[in-house]
N, C-alpha and C positions, 0 to 999 in steps of 0.2 A: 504494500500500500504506500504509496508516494506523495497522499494529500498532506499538505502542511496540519491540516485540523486531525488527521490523523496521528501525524506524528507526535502534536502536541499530548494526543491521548497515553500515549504508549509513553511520554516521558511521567505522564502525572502517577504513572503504575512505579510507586517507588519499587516495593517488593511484595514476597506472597512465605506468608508462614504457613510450614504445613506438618505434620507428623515426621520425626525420622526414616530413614531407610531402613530396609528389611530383605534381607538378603539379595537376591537380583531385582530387587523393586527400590526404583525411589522415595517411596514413600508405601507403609502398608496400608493407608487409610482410603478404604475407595472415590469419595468424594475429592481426597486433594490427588489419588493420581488421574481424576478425569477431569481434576483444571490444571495438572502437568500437561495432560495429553493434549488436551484442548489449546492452549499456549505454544505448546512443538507445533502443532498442526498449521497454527497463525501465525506461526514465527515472532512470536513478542519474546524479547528480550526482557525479563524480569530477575531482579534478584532475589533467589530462595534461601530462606530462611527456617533452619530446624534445631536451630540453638536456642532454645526458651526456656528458660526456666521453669521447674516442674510446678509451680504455683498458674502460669501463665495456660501451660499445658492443659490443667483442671479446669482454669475460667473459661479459656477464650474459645469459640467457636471455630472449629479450624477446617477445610481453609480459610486464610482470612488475607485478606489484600488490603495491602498499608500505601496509603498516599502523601506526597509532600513532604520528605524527606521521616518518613512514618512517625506523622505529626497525627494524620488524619486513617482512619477505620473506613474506607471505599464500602465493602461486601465483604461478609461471611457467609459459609458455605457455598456448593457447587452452584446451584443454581442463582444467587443473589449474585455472586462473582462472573457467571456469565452474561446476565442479564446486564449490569455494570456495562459490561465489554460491549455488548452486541450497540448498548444504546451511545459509548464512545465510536462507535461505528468500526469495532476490532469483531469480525466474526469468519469463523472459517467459511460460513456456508455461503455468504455474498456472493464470491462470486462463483458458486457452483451452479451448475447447469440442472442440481435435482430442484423434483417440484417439492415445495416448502410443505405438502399438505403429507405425503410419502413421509418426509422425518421429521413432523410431529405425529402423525401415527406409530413410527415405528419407536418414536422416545414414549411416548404414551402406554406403548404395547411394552416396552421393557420396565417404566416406572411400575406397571400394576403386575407384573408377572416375577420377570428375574431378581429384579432388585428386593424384593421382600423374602424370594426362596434365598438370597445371599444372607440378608441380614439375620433369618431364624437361624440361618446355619453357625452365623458366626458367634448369635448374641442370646440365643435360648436353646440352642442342642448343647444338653451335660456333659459332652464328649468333649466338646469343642471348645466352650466359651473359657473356661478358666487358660485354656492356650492363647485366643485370643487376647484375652484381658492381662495375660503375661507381655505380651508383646506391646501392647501402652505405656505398663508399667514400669519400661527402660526408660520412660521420656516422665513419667508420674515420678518417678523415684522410688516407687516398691509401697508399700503399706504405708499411711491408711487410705491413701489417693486415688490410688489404682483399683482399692476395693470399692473408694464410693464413684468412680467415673464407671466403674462394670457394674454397679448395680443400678447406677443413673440410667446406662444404654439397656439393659437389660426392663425395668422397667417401661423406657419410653418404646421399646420396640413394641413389647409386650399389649401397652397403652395404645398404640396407634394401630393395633392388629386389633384387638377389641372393637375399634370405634371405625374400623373397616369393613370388618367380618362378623362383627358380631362377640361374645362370650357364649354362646351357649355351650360349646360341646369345640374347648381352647387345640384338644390333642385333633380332633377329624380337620380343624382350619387349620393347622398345621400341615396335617399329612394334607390338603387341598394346596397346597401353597405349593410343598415339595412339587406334585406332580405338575402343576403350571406354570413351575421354572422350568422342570426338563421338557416343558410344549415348547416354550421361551428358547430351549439353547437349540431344539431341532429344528425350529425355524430360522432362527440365526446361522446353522449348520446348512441348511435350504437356502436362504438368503446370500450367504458370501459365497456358496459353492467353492471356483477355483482363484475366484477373483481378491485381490489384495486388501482390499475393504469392501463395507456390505452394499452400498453403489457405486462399486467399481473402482478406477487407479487412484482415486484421491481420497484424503480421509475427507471425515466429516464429522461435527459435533455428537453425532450418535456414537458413533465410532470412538469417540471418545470417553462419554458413557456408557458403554456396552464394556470397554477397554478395563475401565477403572472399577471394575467389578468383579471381572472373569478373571483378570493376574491377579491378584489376593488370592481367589478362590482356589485357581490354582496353582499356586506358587509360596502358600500361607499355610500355617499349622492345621485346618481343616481341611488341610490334600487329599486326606484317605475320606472324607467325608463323599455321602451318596451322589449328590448333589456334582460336587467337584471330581469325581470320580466319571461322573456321567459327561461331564465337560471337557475333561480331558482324554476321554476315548472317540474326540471330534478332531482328529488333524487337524482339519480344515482353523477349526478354534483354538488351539494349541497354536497355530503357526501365526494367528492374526497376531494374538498376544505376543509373541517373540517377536514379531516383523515392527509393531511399536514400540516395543523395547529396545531393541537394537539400532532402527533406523532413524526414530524419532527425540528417546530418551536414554538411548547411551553415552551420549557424552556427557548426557547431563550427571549418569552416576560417578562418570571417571572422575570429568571435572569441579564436580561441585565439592568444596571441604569440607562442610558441613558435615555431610552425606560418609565423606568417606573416612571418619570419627566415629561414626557409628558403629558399634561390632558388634554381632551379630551371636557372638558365643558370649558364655561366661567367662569371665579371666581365672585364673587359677590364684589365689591369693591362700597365707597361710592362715590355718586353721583359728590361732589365736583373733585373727581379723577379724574371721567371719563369725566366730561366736562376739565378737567385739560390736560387730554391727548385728548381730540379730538382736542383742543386749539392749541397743540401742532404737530398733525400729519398735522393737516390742515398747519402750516405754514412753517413744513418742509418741504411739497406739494407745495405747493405755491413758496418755496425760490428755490426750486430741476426745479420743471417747467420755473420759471423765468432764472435760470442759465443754462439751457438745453435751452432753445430759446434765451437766448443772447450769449453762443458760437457757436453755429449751425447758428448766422445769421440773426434770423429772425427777431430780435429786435436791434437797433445800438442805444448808448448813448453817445451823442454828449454834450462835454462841451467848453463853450465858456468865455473868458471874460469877464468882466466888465468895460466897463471904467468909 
């Protein structure tokens, strides 16, 4: 894009905070890697940010795009962040030759179908979720953070599947969900056939979304999950996810520092440490619960006199 008023957009995008990296992904959070992918696609040059402090990490809504020398809060989350973009007039799909009414059907058709068989898989299967919720907790800092940001997600999944589907009978909306993800990835499997994105040689904002969902699923601690399991016995979907990774956001894992700080294993530390920090998590646990139930009430400390 070579319009000046364009350009002015792309410089007001100081940078974009988003979740650390996670093994061959930029980022494991599906929302920030489908406005990574979204950005590769448009070619906006932004600077990423995954150094936050684990306080930061709890509150802020991520991703999150910082303007004017990140004075100013643009948009959080995937959708708020591209909406931002589209109306700065930064949008992959301008100048694409698909009809506009094609990918909002088929983003429609993946918000109500894939993305919620992703989210049960990652945020209410007992298998899965405490894997999951380990994998934040490198960026939370371990207990008590990571257990109230997994019970947040877990609840709000939980809460927004109710008031979609209903409560009566929570385990059959489940198992309904499962199977119209795997409708979701064989149409998807239908849809890209041999071609490099799902309308053809160029990506596209769905492409992006579709992107930021399926590498977690498969490339994340619920790999052996049904769901992911079923996904990744699709070539054709195996090969999209790598073909964005490699083409789009490989440089961004080499080059980014951030990113390549992040490790991925546990370090080996001696024994004394690590009983030193468990010592220690536990009593800021303990001091964080104790103070959280005596301003909320449910505990009153009564001091009295002596005479």
């Amino acid at each position: 894009m070579s319009s000046s008023s364009t350009t002015e957009s792309k410089l007001a995008f100081t940078s974009l905070c988003i979740w650390p990296a996670y093994g061959a992904l930029p980022s494991f959070d599906p929302e920030c890697l489908s406005v990574l992918a979204h950005f590769a696609f448009s070619r906006l040059n932004v600077q990423i940010k995954t150094d936050l402090n684990r306080f930061s990490y709890a509150k802020e809504r991520l991703p999150l795009l910082l303007g004017d020398n990140d004075k100013i809060y643009l948009a959080a989350g995937y959708e708020a962040i591209i909406d931002h973009c589209r109306k700065s007039h930064i949008d992959v799909d301008e100048q694409s030759s698909i009809d506009t009414a094609d990918l909002l059907a088929l983003n429609a058709l993946i918000k109500s179908t894939l993305i919620p068989a992703v989210l049960d898989t990652f945020w209410l299967d007992d298998t899965y979720r405490s894997s999951i919720i380990n994998v934040y907790a490198r960026s939370l800092g371990g207990f008590p953070l990571a257990f109230i940001y997994g019970k947040q997600m877990t609840e709000k999944i939980r809460n927004q599947f109710n008031i979609t589907y209903g409560d009566k009978n929570f385990e059959q909306t489940r198992k309904s969900i499962f199977e119209k993800g795997k409708k979701a990835l064989d149409h998807l499997t239908f849809l890209l056939g041999t071609k490099p994105f799902l309308f053809g040689t160029s990506p596209t904002s769905v492409d992006a979304y579709v992107f930021g969902y399926l590498a977690p699923l498969i490339h994340g601690p619920a790999s052996n999950s049904g769901l992911a399991r079923y996904a990744s016995s699709r070539q054709n979907l195996r090969d999209f996810v790598e073909r964005i990774l490699t083409i789009y956001l490989g440089g961004f894992i080499r080059d980014n520092p951030t990113t390549e700080t992040v490790s991925t294993t546990v370090p080996t530390v001696p024994k004394e440490d690590r009983l030193r920090d468990k010592i220690a998590v536990i009593g800021v646990g303990i001091l964080t619960m104790c103070a959280y139930a005596y301003f909320s009430g449910l505990i009153r400390i009564e001091i009295s006199e002596v005479e």
